[in-house]
BAMARLUM-653771 format. One line per 2 residues: their letters; for each residue x, y, z of N, C-alpha, C. Coordinates in steps of 0.1 Angstrom, whole numbers, plus 5000, padded with zeros to 4 digits. Each point is the difference from the previous one (the first is absolute). Layout:
BEGIN
a) X/Y/Z/X/Y/Z/X/Y/Z  ...
//
This chain:
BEGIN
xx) 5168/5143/5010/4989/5002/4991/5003/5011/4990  4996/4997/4985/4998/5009/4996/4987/5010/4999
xx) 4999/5008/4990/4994/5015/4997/4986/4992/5005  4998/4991/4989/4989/4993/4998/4990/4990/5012
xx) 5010/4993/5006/5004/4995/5011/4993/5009/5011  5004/5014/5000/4999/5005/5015/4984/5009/4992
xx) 4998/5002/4991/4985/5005/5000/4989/4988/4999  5003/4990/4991/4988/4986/5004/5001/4996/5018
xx) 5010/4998/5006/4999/4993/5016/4992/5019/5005  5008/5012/4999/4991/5009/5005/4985/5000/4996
xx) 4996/5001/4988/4983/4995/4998/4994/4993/5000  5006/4983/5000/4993/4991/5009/4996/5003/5016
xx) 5015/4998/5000/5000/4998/5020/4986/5015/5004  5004/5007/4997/4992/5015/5004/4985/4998/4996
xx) 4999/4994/4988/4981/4997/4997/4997/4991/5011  5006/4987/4996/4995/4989/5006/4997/5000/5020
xx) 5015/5007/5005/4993/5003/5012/4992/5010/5011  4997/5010/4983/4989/5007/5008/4988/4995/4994
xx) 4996/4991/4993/4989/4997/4993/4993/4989/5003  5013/4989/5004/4993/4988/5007/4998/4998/5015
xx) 4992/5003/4999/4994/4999/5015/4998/4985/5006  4997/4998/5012/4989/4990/5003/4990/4998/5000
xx) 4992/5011/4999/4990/5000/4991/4996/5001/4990  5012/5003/4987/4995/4997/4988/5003/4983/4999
xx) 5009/4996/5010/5006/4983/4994/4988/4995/5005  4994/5003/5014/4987/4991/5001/4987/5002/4991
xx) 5002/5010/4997/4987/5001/4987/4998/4993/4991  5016/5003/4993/5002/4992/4987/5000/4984/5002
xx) 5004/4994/5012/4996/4986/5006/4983/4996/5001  4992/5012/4997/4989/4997/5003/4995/4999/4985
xx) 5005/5006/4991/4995/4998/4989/4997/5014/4991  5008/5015/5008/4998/5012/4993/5015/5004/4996
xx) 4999/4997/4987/5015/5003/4990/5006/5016/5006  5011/5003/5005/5005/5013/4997/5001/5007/4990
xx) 4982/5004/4990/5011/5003/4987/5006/5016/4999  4997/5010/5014/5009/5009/5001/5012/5000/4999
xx) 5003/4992/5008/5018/4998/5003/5005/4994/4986  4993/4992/4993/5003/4993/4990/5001/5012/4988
xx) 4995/5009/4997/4997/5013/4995/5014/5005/5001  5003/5001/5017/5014/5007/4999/5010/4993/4996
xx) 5002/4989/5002/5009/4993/4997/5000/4998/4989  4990/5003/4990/5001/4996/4983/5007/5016/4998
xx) 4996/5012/5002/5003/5008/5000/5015/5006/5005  5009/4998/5008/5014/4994/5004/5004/4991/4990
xx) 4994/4994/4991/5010/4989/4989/5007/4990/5009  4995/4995/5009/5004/4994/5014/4995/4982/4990
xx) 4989/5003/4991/5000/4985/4991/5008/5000/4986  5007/5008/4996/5006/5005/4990/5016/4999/5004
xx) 5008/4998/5007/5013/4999/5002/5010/4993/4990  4998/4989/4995/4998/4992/4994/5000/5002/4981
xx) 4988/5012/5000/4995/5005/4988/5012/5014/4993  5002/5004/4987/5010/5006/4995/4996/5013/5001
xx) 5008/5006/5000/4993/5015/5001/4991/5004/4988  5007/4993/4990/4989/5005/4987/4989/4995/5002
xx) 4999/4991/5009/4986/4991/5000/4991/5008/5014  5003/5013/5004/5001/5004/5014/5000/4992/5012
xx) 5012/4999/4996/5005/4986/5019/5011/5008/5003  5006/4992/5004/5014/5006/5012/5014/4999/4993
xx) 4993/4991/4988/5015/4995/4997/5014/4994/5010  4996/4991/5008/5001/4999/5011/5005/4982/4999
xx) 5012/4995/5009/5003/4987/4996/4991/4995/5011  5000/4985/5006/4997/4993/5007/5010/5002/5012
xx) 5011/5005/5004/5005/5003/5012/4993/5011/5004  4993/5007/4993/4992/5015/5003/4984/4995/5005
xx) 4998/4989/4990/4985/4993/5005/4999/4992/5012  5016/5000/5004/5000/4994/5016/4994/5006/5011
xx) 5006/5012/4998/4995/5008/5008/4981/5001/5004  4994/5003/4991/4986/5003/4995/4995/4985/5006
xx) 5006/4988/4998/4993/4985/5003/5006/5002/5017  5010/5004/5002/5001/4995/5014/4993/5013/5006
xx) 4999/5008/5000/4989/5015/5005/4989/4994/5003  4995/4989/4988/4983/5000/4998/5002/4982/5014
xx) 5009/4997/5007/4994/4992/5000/5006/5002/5017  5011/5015/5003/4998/5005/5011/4991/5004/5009
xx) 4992/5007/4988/4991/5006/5003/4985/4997/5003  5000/4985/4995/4990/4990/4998/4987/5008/4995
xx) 5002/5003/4981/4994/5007/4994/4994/4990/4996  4982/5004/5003/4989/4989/4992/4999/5008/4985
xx) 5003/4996/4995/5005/5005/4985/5011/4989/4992  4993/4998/4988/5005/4992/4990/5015/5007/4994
xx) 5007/5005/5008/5011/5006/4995/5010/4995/4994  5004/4992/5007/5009/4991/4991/4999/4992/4991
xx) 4989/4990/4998/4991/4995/4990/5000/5015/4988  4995/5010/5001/4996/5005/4991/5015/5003/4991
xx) 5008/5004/5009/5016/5006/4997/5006/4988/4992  4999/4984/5003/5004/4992/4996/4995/5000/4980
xx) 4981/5004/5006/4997/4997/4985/5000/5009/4993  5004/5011/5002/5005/5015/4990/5009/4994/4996
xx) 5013/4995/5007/5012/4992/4992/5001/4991/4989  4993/4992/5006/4994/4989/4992/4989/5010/4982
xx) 4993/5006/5001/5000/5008/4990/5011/5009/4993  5009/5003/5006/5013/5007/4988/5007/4991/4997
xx) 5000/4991/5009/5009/4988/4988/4997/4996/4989  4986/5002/5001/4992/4994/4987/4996/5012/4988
xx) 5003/5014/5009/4998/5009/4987/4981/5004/5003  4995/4997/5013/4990/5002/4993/4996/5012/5014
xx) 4992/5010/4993/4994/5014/5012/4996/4995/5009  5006/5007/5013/4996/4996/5012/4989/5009/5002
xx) 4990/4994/5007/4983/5006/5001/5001/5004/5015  4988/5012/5000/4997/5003/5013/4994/4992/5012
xx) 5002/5005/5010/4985/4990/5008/5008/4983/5007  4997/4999/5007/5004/4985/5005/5001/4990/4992
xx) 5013/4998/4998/5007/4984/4993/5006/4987/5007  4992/4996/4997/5004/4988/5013/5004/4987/4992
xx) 5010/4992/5004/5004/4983/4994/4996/4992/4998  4993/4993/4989/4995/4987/5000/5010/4988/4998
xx) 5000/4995/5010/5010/4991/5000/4992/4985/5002  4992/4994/4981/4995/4987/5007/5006/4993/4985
xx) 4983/4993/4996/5000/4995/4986/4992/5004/4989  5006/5004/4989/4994/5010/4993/5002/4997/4980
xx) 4991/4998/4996/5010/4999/4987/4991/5016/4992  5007/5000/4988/4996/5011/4994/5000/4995/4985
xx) 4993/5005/4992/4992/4999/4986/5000/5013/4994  5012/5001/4993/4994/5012/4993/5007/5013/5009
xx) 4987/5010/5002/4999/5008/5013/4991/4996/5013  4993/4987/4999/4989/4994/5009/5009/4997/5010
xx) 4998/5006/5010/5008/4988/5014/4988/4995/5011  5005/4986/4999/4989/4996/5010/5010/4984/5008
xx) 4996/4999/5012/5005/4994/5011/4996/5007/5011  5005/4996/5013/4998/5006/5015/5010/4997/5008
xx) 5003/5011/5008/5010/4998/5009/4989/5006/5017  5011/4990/5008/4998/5007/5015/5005/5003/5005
xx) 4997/5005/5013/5007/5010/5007/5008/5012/4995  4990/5009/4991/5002/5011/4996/5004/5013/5008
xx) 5009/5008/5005/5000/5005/5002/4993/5014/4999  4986/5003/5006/4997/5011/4999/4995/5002/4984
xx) 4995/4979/4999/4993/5006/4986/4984/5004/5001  4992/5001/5011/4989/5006/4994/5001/5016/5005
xx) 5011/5006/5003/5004/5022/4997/5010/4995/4990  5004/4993/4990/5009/4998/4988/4989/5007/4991
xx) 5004/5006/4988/4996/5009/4990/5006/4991/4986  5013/4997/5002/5007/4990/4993/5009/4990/5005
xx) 5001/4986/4994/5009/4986/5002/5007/5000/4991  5015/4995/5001/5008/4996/4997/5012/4987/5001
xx) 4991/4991/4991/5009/4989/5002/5011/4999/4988  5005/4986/5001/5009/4999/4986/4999/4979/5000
xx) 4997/4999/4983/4993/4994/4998/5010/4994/4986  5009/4990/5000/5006/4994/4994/5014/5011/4994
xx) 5003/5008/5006/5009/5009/4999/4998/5013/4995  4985/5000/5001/4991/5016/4997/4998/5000/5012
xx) 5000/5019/5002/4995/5002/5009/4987/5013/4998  4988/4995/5005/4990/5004/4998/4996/5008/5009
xx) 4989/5011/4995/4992/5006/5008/4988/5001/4997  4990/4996/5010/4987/5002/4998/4989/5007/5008
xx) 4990/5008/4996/4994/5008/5010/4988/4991/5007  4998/5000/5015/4996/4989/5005/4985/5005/5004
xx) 4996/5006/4989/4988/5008/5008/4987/4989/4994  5003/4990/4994/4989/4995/4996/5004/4981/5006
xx) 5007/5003/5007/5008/4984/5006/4990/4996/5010  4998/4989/5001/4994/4992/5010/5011/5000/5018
xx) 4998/5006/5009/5007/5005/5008/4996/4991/5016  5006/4988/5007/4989/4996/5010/5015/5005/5016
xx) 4994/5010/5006/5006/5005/5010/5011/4992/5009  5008/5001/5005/5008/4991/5008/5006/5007/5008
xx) 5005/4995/5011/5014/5007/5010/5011/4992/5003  5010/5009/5007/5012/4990/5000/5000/5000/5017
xx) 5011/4996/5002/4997/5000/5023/5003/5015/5002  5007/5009/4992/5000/5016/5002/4986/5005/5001
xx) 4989/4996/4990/4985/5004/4996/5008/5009/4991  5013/4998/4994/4996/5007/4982/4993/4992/4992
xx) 4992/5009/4988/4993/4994/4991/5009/4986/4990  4997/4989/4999/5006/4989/4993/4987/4999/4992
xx) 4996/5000/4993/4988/5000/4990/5004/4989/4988  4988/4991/4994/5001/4993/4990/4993/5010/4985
xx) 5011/4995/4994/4998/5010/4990/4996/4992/4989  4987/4997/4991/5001/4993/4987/4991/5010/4992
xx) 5009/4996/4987/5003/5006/4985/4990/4991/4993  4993/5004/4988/4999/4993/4993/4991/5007/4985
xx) 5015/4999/4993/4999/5008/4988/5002/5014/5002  5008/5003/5008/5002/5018/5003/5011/5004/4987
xx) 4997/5009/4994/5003/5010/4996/5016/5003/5006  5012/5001/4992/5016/5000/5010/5007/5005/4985
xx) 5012/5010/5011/5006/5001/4988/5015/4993/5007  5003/4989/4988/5013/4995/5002/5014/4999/4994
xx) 5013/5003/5005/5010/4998/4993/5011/4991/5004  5011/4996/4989/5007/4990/5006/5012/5005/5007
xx) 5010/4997/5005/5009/5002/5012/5011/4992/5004  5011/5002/5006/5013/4993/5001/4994/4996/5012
xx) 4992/5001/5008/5003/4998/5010/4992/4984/5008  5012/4994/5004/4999/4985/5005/4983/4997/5004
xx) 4997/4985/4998/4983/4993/5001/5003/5005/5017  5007/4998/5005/4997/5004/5019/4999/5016/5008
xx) 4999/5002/4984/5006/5013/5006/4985/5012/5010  4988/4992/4999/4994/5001/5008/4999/4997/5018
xx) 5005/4991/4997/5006/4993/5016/5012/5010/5001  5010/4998/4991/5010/5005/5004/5002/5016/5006
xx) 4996/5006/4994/4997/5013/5005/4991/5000/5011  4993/4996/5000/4985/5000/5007/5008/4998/5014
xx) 5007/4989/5003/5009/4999/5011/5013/5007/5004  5007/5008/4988/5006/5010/5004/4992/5013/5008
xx) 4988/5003/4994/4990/5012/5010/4992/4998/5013  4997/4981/4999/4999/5000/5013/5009/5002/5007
xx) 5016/4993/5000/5010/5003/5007/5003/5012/5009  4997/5011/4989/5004/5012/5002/4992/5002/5011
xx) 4985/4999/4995/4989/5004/5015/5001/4997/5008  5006/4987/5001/5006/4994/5010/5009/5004/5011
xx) 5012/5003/4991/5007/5007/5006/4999/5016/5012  4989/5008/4990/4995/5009/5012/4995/4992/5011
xx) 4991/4995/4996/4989/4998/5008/5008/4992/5015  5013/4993/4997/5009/4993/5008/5009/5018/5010
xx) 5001/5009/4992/5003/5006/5006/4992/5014/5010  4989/5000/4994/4986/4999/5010/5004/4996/5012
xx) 4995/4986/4997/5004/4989/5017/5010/5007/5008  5012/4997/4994/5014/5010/5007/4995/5009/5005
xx) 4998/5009/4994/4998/5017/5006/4992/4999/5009  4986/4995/4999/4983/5000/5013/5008/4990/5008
xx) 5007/4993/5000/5005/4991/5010/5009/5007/5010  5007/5008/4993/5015/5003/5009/4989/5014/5011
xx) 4990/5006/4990/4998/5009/5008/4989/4999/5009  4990/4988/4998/4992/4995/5011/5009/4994/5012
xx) 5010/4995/5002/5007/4994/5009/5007/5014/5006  5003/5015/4996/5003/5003/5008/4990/5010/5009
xx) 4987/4998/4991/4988/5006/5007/4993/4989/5012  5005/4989/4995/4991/4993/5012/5010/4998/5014
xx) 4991/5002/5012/5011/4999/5010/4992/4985/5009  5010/4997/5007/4997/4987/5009/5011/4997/5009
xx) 4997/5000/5012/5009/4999/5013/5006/5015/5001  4995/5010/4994/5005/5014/5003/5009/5004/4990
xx) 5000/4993/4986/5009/5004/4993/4996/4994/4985  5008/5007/4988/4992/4993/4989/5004/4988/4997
xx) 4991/4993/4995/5003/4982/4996/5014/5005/4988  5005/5008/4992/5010/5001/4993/5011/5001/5009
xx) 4998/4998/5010/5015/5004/5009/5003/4986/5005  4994/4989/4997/5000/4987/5006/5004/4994/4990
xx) 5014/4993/4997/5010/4995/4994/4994/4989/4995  4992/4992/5002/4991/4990/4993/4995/5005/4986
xx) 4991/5015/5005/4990/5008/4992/5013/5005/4989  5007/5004/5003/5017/5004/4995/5003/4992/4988
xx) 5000/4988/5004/5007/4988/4992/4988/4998/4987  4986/4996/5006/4991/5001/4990/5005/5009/4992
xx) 4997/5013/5000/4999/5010/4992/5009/5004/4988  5011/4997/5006/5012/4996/4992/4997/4994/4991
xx) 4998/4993/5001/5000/4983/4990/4989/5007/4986  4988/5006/5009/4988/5006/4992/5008/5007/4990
xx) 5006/5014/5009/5007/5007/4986/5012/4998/4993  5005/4989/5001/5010/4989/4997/4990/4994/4986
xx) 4992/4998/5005/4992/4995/4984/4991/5009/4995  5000/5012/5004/4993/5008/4992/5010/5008/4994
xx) 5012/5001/5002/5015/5005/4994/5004/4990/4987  4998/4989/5001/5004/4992/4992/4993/4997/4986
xx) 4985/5002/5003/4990/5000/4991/4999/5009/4995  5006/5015/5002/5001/5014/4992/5010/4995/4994
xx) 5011/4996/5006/5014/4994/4991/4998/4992/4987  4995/4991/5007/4994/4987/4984/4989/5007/4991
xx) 4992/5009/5006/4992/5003/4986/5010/5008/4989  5005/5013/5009/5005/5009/4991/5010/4994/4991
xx) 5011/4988/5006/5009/4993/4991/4991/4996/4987  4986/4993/5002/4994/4993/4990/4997/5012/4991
xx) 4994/5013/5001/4993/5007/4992/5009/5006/4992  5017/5002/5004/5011/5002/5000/5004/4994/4985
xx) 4999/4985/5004/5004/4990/4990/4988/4996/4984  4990/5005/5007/4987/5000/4987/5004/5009/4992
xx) 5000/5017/5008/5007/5010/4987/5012/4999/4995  5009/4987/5005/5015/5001/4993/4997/4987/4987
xx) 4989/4989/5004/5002/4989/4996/4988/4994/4993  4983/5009/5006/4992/4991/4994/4991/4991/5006
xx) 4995/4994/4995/4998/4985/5005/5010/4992/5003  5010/4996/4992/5013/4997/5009/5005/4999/5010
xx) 4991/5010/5009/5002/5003/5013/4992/4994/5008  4996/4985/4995/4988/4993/5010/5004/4995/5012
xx) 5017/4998/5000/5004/4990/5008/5000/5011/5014  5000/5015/5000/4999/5011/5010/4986/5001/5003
xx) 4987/4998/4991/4987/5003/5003/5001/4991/5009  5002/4985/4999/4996/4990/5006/5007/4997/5011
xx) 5011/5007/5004/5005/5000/5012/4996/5018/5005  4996/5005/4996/4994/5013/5008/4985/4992/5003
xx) 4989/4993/4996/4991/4998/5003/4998/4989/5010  5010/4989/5003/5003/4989/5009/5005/5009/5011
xx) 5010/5008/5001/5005/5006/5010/4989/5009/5008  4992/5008/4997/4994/5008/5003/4986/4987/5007
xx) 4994/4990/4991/4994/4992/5009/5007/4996/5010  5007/4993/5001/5008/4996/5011/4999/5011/5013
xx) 4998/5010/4997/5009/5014/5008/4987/5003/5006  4986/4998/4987/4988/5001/5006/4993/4994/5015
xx) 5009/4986/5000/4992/4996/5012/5006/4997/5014  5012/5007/4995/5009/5002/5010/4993/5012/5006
xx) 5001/5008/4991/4994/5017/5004/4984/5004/5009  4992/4990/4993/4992/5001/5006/4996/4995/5012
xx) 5005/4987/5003/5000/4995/5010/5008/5009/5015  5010/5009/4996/5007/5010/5010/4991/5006/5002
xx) 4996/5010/4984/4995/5010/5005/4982/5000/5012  4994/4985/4993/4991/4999/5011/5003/4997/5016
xx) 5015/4996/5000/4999/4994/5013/5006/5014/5009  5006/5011/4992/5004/5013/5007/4985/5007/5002
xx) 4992/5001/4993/4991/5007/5001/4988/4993/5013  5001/4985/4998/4991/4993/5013/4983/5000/4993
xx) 4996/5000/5011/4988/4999/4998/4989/5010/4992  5004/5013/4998/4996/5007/4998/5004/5001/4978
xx) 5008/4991/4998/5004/5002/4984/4993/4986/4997  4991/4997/5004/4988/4992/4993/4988/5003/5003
xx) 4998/5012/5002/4988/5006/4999/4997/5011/4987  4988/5000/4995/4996/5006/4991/5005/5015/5001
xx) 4999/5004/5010/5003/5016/5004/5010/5006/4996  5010/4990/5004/5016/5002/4998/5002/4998/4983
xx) 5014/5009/4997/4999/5003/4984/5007/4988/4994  5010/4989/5013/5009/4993/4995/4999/4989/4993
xx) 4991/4993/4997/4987/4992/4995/5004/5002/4986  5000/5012/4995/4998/5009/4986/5011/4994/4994
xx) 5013/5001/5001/5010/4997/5001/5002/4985/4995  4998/4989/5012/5001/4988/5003/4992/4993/4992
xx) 4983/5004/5000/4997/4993/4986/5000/5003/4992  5005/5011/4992/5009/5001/4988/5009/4991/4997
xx) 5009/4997/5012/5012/4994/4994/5000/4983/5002  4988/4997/5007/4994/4985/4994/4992/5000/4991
xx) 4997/5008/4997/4992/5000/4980/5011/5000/4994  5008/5011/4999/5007/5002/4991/5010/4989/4993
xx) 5004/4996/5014/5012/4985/5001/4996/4990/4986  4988/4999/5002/4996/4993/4991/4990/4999/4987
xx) 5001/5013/4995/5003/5005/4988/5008/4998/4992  5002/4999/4987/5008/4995/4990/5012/4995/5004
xx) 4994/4987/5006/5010/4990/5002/5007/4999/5014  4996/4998/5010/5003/4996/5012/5012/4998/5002
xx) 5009/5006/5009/5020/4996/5001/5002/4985/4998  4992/4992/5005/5000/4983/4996/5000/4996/4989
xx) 4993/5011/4991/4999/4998/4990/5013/5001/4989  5003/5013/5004/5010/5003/4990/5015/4996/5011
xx) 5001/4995/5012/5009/4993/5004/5002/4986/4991  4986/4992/4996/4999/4987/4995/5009/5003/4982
xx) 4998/5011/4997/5003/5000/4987/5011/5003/5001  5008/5009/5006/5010/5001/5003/5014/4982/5004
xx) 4993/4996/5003/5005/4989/5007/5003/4990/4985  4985/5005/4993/5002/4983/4986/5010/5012/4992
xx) 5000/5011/4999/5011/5007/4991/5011/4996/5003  5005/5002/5010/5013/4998/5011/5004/4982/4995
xx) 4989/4994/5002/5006/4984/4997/5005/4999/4990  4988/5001/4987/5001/4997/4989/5015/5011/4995
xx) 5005/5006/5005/5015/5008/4989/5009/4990/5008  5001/4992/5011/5006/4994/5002/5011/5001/5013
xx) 5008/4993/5006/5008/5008/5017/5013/5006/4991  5007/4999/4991/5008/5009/4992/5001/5017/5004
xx) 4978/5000/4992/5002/5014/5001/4991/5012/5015  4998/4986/5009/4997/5010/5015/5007/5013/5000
xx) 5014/5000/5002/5004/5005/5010/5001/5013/4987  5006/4997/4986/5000/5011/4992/4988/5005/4999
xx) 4989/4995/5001/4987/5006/5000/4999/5011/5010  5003/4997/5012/4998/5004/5013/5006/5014/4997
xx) 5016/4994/5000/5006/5017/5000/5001/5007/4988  4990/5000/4988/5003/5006/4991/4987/5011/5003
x) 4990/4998/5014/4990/5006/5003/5004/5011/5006
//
C-alpha cells in the first residue's frame, strides 16, 4: 500500500466499523437513512476519492477506490457509497462541479433537450435521500437536482432503497465526454464487484470465527475436517474475488474503458463466488444464520442484490462469449494470454 492507500483503508475500515452497527443496518432497513454517518463519511472525502484535489477529492486512482468499495461492502454500509463515489467520477470526466449531499445513478431512459432532462429510471439507488442524479445520456453526462422528481419507493432483497425515479423537464447541467454509451453498466458493475468482494470476505471472516466459537460433541465444529474443508473453499473464493477486482481496477487506471474485458470477468467471477459463499457460510453458521437476529443475513442479501446489478455474471459471461466468437479461434488463445 501506498501513503494514500494506508490513510483511505485506515479511515474507512475505522469509521465504518465503529459506526455500523446492527442497529443502525436494521434501522436503515426500516426506512431511517443514516444521515449522521453519511455526514462523516462526506466529511472523510470517503465519496471524493475519485475527485482531484483541486476539485477537493483525494486525487486518488480507482485501485485506491478499491479499497473504500470493498470497506463499504465489508462492512455492509447502508449508505449509497459507492454509487455516490462512482457519480463524482462520472462528473470530472465531464468537467462539471461535483455537488454536495447524496448523488446517486440514474441508470434508465432518459433523453435531454436543451438543459430539460426528462425520462425515468428504476431501481435507484437511494434516490429518494439523493440531493442529486447523474446519468449520461447519448455521451453527455448529466446532472440533475432530484428535488422536484417524481420518486415511487422500492427495495431490493437487502431492503436497500431501489426507488423509481421520473424526470420531466428538470432543469440539468450537461457536458459531452469520451466516455463509452456503457459506460454506466460498465462501471456500475465494476463497484458492485468491488462490494462484492468485501462483502465475500465478511462471510470468510464471521464464518471462520463462528465455527471456532461454536462447540458440539465437546469441541468446536472448526476442528471437524468436513467444517475444515468447507471453509477453505469459502476463503478460497473470498481470496480470489479480492484478486479479480483489484486486477480490474488495476487495468481501468492503466487502460480506461478498454479494460471491459477485466470488469466483466471481475463481475462474473465474484457472482459465481457469491453463491458458492453463501451457501457455506449458511450451512457453517446452521440454523441460527437465518434468523433476523443474526448479522449474517446483512451480508448474504447484499450479495444476491448486488449479483444482479449492472449486468448479472450471465450476462456479461454471454457477451463475452459473442466477443470471443465473432474475432474468431485464430485469436482465443492470443486473446487469452495477452490478459
Amino acid at each position: 500500500m501506498n501513503e494514500l492507500q494506508t490513510i483511505l483503508s485506515d479511515s474507512v475500515n475505522g469509521l465504518l466499523a465503529e459506526r455500523v452497527t446492527k442497529a443502525l443496518v436494521q434501522k436503515a432497513e426500516e426506512g431511517d437513512f443514516p444521515t449522521a454517518l453519511w455526514n462523516e463519511v462526506e466529511a472523510n472525502g470517503l465519496t471524493r476519492v475519485l475527485v482531484p484535489e483541486s476539485q477537493g477529492g483525494a486525487g486518488g486512482t480507482w485501485a485506491d477506490a478499491a479499497i473504500v468499495l470493498k470497506a463499504a461492502g465489508e462492512h455492509v454500509a447502508p449508505l449509497p457509497l459507492a454509487d455516490a463515489l462512482l457519480a463524482n467520477w462520472f462528473l470530472v470526466q465531464a468537467g462539471i462541479e461535483v455537488p454536495d449531499g447524496v448523488t446517486t445513478l440514474l441508470d434508465g431512459a432518459f433523453t435531454l433537450e436543451g438543459s430539460k432532462l426528462s425520462g425515468e429510471a428504476s431501481g435507484v439507488p437511494y434516490g429518494r435521500n439523493a440531493a442529486h442524479g447523474v446519468a449520461i445520456v447519448k455521451g453527455e453526462v448529466v446532472l440533475v437536482p432530484l428535488e422536484g422528481a417524481t420518486i415511487e419507493p422500492g427495495l431490493n432483497v437487502a431492503r436497500e432503497p431501489r426507488d423509481r425515479v421520473v424526470l420531466k423537464g428538470a432543469e440539468a447541467t450537461a457536458k459531452k465526454t469520451a466516455l463509452p454509451e456503457n459506460a454506466m453498466k460498465l462501471y456500475g458493475a465494476l463497484i458492485r464487484a468491488c462490494q462484492m468482494a468485501g462483502a465475500l470476505g465478511y462471510l470468510s471472516s464471521q464464518s471462520v470465527a463462528y465455527a471456532n466459537e461454536r462447540t458440539q460433541f465437546g469441541k468446536p465444529i472448526g476442528k471437524f475436517q468436513a467444517i475444515q474443508q468447507q471453509l477453505a473453499v469459502l476463503s478460497t473464493q473470498a481470496a480470489a474475488c479480492g484478486v479479480v477486482t483489484d486486477h480490474a481496477c488495476a487495468q481501468v487506471d492503466k487502460r480506461g474503458a478498454d479494460a471491459a474485458f477485466e470488469i466483466a470477468i471481475a463481475k462474473i467471477r465474484v457472482d459465481d463466488a457469491s453463491s458458492i459463499a453463501t451457501s457455506i457460510a449458511h450451512q457453517v453458521h446452521g440454523a441460527i444464520g437465518f434468523t433476523y437476529e443474526h448479522g449474517l443475513h446483512f451480508a448474504t442479501r447484499r450479495l444476491w442484490s448486488w449479483r444482479a446489478e449492472f449486468g448479472a455474471g450471465s450476462e456479461w459471461a454471454a457477451m463475452l462469449g459473442r466477443e470471443t466468437i465473432a474475432a474468431g479461434a485464430d485469436a482465443l488463445w492470443p486473446n487469452v494470454t495477452a490478459r
